[in-house]
N, CA, C and O atoms as CSV, one atom per row, in Angstrom:
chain,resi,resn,atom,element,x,y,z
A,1,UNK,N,N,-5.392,21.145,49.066
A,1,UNK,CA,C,-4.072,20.613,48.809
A,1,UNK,C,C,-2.998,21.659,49.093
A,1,UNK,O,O,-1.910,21.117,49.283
A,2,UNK,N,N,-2.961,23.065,49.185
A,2,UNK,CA,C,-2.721,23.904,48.956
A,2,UNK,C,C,-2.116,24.187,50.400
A,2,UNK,O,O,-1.083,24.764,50.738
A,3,UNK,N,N,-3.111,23.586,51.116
A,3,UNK,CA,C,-2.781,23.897,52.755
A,3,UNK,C,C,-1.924,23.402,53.317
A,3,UNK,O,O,-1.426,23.918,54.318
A,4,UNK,N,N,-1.438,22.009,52.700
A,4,UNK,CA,C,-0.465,21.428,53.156
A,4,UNK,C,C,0.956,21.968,52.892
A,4,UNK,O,O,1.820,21.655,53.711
A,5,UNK,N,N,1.310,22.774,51.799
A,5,UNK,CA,C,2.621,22.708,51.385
A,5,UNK,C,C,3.353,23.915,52.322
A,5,UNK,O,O,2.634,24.861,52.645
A,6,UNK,N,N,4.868,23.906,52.797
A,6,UNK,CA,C,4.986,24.542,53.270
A,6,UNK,C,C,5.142,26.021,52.898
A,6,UNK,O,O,5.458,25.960,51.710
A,7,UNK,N,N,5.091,27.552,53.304
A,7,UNK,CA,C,5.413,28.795,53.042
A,7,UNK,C,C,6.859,28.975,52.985
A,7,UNK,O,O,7.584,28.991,53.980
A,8,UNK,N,N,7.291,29.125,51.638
A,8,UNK,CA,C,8.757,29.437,51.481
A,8,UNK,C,C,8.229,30.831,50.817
A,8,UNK,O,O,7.045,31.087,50.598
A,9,UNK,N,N,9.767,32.010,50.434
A,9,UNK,CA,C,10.151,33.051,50.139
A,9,UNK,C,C,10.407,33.124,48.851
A,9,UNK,O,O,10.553,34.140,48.172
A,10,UNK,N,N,10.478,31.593,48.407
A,10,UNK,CA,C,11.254,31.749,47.202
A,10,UNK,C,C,12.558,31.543,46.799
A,10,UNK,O,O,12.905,30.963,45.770
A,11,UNK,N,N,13.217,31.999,47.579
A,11,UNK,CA,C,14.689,32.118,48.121
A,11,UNK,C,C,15.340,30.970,47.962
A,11,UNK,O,O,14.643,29.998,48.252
A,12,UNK,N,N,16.390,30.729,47.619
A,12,UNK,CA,C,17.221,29.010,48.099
A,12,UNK,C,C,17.472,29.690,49.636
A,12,UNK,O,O,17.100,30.810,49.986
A,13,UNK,N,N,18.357,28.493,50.615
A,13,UNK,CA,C,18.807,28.969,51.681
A,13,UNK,C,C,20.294,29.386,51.238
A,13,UNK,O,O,20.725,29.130,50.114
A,14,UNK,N,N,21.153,30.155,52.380
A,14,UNK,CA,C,22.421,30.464,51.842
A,14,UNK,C,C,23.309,29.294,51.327
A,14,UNK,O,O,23.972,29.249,50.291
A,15,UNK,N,N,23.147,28.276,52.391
A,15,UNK,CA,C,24.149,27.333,51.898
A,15,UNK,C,C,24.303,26.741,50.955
A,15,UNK,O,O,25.362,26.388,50.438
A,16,UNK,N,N,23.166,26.556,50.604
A,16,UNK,CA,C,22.712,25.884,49.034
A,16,UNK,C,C,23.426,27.109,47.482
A,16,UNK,O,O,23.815,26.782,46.361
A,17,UNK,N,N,23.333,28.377,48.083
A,17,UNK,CA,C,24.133,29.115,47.049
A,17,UNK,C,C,25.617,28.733,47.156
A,17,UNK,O,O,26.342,28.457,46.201
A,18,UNK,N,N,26.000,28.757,48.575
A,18,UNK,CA,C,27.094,28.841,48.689
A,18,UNK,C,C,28.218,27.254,48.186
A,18,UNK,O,O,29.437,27.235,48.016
A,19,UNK,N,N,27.416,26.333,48.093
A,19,UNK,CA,C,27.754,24.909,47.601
A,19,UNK,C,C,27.514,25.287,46.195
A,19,UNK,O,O,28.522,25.121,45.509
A,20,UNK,N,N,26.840,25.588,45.771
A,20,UNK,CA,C,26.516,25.951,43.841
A,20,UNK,C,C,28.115,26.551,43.722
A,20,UNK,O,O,28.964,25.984,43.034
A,21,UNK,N,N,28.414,27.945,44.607
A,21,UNK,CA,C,29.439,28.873,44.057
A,21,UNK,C,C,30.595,28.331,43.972
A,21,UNK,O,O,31.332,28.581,43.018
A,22,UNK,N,N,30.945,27.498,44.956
A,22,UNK,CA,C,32.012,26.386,45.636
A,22,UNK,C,C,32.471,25.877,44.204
A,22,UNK,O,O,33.346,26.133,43.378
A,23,UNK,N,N,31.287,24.925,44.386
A,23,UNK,CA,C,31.525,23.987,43.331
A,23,UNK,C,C,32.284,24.426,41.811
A,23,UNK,O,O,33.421,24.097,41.472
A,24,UNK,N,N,31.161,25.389,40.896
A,24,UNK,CA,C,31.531,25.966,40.213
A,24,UNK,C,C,32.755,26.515,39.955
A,24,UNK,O,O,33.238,26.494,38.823
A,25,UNK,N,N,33.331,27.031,40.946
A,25,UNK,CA,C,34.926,27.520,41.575
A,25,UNK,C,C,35.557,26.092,40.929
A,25,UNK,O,O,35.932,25.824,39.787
A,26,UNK,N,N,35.510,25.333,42.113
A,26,UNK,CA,C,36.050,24.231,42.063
A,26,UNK,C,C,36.197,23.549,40.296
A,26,UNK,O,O,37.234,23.230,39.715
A,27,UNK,N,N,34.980,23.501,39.859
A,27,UNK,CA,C,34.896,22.992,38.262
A,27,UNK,C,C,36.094,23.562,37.383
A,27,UNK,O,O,37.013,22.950,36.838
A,28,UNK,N,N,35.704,25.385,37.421
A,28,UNK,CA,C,36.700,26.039,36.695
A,28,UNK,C,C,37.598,25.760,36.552
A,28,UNK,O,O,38.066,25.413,35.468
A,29,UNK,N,N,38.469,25.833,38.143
A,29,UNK,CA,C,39.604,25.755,38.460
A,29,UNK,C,C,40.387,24.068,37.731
A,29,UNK,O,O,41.529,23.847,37.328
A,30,UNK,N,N,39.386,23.328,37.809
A,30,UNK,CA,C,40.016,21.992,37.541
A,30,UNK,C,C,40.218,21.758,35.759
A,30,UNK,O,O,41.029,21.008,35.215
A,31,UNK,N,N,39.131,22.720,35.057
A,31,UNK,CA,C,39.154,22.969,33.908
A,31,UNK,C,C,40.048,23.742,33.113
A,31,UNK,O,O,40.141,23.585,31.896
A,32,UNK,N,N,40.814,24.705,33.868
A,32,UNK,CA,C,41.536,25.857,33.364
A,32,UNK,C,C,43.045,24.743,33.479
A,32,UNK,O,O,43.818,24.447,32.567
A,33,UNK,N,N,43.070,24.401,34.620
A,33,UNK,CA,C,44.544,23.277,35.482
A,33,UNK,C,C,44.878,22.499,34.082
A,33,UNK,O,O,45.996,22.294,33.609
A,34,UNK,N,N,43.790,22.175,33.625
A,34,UNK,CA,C,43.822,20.540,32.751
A,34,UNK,C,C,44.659,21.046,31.483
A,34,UNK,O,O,45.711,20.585,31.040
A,35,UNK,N,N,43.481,22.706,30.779
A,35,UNK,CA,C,43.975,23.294,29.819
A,35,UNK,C,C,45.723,23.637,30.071
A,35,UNK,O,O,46.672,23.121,29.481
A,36,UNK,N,N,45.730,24.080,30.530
A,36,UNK,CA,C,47.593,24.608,31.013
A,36,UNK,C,C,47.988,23.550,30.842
A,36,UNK,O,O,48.848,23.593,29.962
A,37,UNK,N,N,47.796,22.306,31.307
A,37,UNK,CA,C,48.973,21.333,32.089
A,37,UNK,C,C,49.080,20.863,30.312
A,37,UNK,O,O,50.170,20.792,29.745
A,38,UNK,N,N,47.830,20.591,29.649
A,38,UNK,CA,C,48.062,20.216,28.432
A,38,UNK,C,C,48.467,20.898,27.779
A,38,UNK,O,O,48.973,20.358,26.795
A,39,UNK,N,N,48.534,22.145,27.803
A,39,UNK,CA,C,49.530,22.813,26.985
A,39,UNK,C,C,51.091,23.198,27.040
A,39,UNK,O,O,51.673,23.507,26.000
A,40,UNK,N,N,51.616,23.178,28.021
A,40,UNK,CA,C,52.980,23.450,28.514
A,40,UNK,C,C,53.636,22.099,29.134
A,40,UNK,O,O,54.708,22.038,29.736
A,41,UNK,N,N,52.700,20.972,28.834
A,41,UNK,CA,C,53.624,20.177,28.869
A,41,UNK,C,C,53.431,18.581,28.436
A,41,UNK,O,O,53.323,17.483,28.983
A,42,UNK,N,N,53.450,19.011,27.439
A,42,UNK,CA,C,52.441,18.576,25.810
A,42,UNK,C,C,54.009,17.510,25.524
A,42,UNK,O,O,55.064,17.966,25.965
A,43,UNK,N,N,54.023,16.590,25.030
A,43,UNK,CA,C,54.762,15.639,24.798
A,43,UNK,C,C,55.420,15.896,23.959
A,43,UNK,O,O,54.719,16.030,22.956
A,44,UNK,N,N,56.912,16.136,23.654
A,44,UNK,CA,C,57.891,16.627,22.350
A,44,UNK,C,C,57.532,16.154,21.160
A,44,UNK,O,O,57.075,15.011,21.175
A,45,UNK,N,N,57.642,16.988,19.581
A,45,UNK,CA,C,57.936,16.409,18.577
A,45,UNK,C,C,58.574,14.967,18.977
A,45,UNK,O,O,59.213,14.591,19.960
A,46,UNK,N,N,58.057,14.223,17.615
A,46,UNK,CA,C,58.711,12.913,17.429
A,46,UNK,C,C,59.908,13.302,16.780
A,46,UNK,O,O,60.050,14.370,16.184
A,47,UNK,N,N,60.819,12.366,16.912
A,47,UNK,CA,C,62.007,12.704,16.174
A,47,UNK,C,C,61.696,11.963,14.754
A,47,UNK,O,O,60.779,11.166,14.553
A,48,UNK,N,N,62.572,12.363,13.914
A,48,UNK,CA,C,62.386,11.912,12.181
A,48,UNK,C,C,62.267,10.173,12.284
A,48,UNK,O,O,62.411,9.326,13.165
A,49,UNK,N,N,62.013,10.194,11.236
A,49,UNK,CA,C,62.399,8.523,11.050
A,49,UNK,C,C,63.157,7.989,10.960
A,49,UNK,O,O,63.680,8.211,9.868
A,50,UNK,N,N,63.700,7.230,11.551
A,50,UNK,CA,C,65.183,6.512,11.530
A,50,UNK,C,C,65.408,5.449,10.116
A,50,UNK,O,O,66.493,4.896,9.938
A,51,UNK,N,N,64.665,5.325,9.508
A,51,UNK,CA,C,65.112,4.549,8.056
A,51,UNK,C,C,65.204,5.495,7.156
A,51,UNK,O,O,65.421,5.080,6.017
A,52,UNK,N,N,65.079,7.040,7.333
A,52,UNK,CA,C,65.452,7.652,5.736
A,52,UNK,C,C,67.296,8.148,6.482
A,52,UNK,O,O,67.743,8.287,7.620
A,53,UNK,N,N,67.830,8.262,5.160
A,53,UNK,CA,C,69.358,8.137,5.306
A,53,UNK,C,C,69.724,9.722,4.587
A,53,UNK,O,O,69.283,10.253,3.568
A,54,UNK,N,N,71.001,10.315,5.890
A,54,UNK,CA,C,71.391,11.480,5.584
A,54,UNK,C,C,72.056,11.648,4.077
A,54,UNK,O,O,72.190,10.799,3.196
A,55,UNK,N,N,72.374,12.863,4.093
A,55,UNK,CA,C,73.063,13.089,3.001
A,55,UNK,C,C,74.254,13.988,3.086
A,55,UNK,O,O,74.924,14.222,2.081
């Protein structure tokens, strides 16, 4: 059975790292974007309630 399989190194090929690294990049980047955007531009305080009356 043994004979059949092919002789690899072990190794991935490069491209296959290089799509993992990509990606990962890519993930971060979309993860870090999301954090910021939700933080700096986060929806104002509500204003008070309009039925309690000044003084």
């Amino acid at each position: 059975m043994s004979e059949h399989l092919p002789i690899t190194d072990g190794a991935r090929p490069r491209w296959r790292g290089l799509v993992t690294t990509v990606m990962l990049i890519l993930i971060s980047v979309m993860i870090v974007r999301d954090i910021l955007g939700w933080r700096w531009t986060g929806t104002p305080p509500s204003p008070p309630d309009a039925t309690q009356q000044s003084r």
